[in-house]
Structures are given as structure tokens and as C-alpha cells.
C-alpha positions in Angstrom: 42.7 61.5 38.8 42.7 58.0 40.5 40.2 55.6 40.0 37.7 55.4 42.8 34.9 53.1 43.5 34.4 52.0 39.6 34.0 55.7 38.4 36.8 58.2 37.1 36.6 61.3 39.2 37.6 64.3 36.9 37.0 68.0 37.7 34.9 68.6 34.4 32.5 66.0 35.5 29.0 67.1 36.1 27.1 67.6 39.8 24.8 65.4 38.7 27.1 62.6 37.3 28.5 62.9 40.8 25.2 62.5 42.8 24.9 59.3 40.4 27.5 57.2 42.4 27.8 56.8 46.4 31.6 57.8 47.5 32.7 56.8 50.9 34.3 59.6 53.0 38.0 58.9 52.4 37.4 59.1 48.7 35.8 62.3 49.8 38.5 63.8 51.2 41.0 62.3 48.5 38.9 64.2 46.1 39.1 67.8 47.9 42.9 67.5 48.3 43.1 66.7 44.7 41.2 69.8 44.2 42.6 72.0 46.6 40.0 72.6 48.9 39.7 72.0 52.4 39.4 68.4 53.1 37.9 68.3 56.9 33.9 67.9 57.9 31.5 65.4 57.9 30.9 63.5 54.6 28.0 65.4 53.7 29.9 69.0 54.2 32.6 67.2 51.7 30.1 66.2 49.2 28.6 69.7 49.2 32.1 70.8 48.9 32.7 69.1 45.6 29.2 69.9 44.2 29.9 73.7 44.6 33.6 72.8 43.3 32.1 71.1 40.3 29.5 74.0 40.3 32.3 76.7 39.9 30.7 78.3 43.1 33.4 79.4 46.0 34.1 76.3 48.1 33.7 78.3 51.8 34.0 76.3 55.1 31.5 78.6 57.3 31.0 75.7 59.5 34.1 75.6 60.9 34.7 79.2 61.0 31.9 78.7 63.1 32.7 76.2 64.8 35.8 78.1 65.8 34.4 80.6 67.6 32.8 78.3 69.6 35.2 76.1 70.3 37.6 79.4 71.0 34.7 80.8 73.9 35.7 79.3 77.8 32.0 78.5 78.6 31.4 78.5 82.6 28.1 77.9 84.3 25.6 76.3 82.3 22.5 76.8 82.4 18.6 76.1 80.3 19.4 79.4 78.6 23.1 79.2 77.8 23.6 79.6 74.2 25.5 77.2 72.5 28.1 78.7 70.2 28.7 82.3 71.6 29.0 81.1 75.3 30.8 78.3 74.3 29.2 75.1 74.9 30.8 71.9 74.6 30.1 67.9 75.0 32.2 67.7 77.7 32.1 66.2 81.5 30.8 69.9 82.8 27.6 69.3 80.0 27.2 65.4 81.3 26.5 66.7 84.6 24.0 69.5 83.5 22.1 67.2 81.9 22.7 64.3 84.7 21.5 67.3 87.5 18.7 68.6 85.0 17.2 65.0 84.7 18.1 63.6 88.3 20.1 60.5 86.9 23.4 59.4 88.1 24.6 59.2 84.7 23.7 61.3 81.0 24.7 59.9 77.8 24.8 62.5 74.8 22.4 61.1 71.5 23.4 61.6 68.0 20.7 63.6 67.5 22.1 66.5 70.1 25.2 66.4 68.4 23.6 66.7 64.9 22.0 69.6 66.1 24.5 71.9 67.3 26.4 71.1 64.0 23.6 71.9 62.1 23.2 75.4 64.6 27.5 75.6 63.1 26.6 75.1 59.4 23.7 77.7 59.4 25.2 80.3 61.4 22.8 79.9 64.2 23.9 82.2 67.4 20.5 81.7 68.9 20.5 78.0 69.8 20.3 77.2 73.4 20.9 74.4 75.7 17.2 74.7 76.1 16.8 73.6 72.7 19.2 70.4 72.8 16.9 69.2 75.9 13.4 69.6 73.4 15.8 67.5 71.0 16.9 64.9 73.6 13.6 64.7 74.5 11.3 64.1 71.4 14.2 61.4 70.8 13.5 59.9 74.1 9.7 59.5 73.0 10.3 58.1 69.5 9.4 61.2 68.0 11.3 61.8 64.8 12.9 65.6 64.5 12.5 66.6 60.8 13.8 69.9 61.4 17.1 69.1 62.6 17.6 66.0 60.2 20.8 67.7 58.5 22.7 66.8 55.8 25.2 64.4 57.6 21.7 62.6 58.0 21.1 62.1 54.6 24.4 60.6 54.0 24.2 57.8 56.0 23.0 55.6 52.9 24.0 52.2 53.2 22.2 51.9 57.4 19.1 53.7 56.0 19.6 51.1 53.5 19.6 48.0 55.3 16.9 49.4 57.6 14.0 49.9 54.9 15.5 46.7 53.8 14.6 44.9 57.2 11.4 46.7 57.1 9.9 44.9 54.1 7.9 42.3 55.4 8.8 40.1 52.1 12.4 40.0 54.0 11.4 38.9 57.1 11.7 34.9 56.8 15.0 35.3 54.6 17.8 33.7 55.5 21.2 35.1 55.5 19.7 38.6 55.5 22.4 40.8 55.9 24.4 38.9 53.3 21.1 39.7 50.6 21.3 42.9 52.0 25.2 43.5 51.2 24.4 42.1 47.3 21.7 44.2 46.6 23.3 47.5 48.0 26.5 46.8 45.9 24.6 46.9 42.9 22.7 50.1 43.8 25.7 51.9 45.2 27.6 51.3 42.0 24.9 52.5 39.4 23.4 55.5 38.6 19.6 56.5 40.4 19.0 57.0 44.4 20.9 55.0 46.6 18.1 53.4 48.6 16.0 50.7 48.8 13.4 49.4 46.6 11.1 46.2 46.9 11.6 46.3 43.3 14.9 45.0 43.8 13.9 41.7 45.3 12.0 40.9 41.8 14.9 42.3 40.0 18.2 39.8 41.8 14.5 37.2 42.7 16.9 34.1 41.2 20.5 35.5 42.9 18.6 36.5 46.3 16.9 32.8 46.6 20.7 31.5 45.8 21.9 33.4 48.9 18.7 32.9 50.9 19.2 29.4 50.6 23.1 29.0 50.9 24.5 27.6 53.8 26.2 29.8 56.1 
């Protein structure tokens, strides 16, 4: 199989070897059509993909069976109690104004977090899920609240921004010059070994000589 990212990708390779290495999403996909399973979702529903591939497990796509039905339902009036995926919901114009009605605002812009959600509601199976339920979402993300029981595995997978924001975060970064440029160095190297693909204050002892060559380089 081709070469991607520094690493061979072979089918007899181990779940864990594969967890080793961060893969973007097109080498994702390049991976399930190799395999011959279905190559659509986020990256985090193609990484699980491949791990239950590489597991021998059956490689299903309930999510967008799911989804489907959803998708397939003409939803009409909405309303606090509308559920999301048998009556159809969608993040559509109808929705904006729901929401723009609901919080008296001439304009409603959908979060991430919303949409995370109802994907989430897909992947599980959940036919319960309301609209009432997106507005306690919109809303703890509103007041800075964090919602640890909707952070889904899409989440997770967002490595290199949750990255670069623990990186911005350390107050040893704060005065550093050419941050995001530090920032890019020390991600390539963790992206590109084995271990958890985050970041460590350890790292700035680690590169100290190569981050103090950026730091001081001119831009």
C-alpha cells in the first residue's frame, strides 16, 4: 500500500501501531478504499473504521443508516419538543428561524457544538434527542460552560488546534516570538512519532536549543 505520512500502512498492522501515528483525513479515506470499506464520515468515524478493520471486527456504518432516516423524514413545524432524527430535523433556513423566533434575534448562527450533537444522537442511535436538547447545548456554549457529555469522537480528533491551543496556554510561550512557527516544529515532531499527539511543556526543554533558533529568527 502507498506510503503515507512517513509510515507504511499495511492491513496486518496492529490497532495500536496505527493509534501511534496522526493520519490526516484524505489518507483516511485512501486507506478504507484500499480496504474496501466505506470511505465517507468524519475523520474520527474513519479512524474507528480502520481500527475495527485492523481488529477483524465488521466495519458497519450505523451512522449513516441513521442519518438516512433522518435526512429521508420531511420535518414541518418545529417546535421545543420536535425530535431530531424521526421527525426529521435539519440545519436548514426553517431551523435558523426557530431558533431566531425562540431567542428574539434578527439573526441565529448554528455552533459546532449543535452540530456535534445531533451527530453524536446519529452515531449512537439516539431517537430521543430533541430540539429542546440542542437549545441546553447552545446554551451552556453560550456561557462558557464546557459539554463533556456531548464531546464525541470527531472532538477528539481535532489534534493539531487542541495542539496549538495548550501550546498558547503555557505561560513559558507567552513572550515567544514567532509562535505559531515553534508551534508548527514541535507538532511535526510529535505527529510523526509514536505516543499521544498533544502537547507537553516537556517539549520546550526537549527542541530548548532549536525553539530559541526560531524564537529568535527574523520573520
Amino acid at each position: 500500500m502507498d506510503k503515507m505520512n512517513g509510515l507504511d500502512f499495511n492491513r496486518n498492522m496492529s490497532v495500536k501501531e496505527f493509534s501511534q501515528h496522526y493520519w490526516y483525513k484524505e489518507e483516511l479515506k485512501r486507506i478504507c478504499i484500499d480496504c474496501k470499506i466505506p470511505s465517507h464520515g468524519t475523520k474520527a468515524e474513519l479512524e474507528s473504521k480502520i481500527k475495527n478493520y485492523l481488529s477483524g471486527k465488521k466495519v458497519g456504518d450505523n451512522r449513516q443508516k441513521v442519518s438516512n432516516i433522518r435526512k429521508g423524514v420531511r420535518s414541518t413545524k418545529i417546535t421545543v419538543a420536535t425530535k431530531l432524527i424521526p421527525e426529521g430535523f435539519k440545519f436548514n433556513q426553517t431551523a435558523r428561524e426557530f431558533f431566531a423566533n425562540y431567542y428574539n434575534v434578527p439573526k441565529f448562527k448554528f455552533t459546532k457544538e449543535m452540530a456535534s450533537a445531533l451527530r453524536e444522537a446519529e452515531r449512537q442511535g439516539d431517537l430521543n434527542m430533541t430540539v429542546g436538547d440542542l437549545i441546553k447545548i447552545y446554551e451552556k456554549g453560550k456561557n462558557g460552560e464546557e459539554n463533556h457529555s456531548i464531546i464525541s469522537p470527531e472532538e477528539k480528533t481535532y489534534q493539531w488546534n487542541n495542539f496549538v491551543r495548550d501550546f498558547n496556554k503555557d505561560t513559558r510561550t507567552q513572550c515567544m516570538k514567532n509562535k505559531m512557527k515553534i508551534a508548527a516544529f514541535l507538532w511535526n515532531y510529535v505527529k510523526t512519532n509514536p505516543g499521544p499527539k498533544q502537547y507537553n511543556e516537556d517539549l520546550l526543554d526537549q527542541f530548548y536549543r532549536e525553539v530559541e533558533k526560531i524564537s529568535n529568527a527574523k520573520k
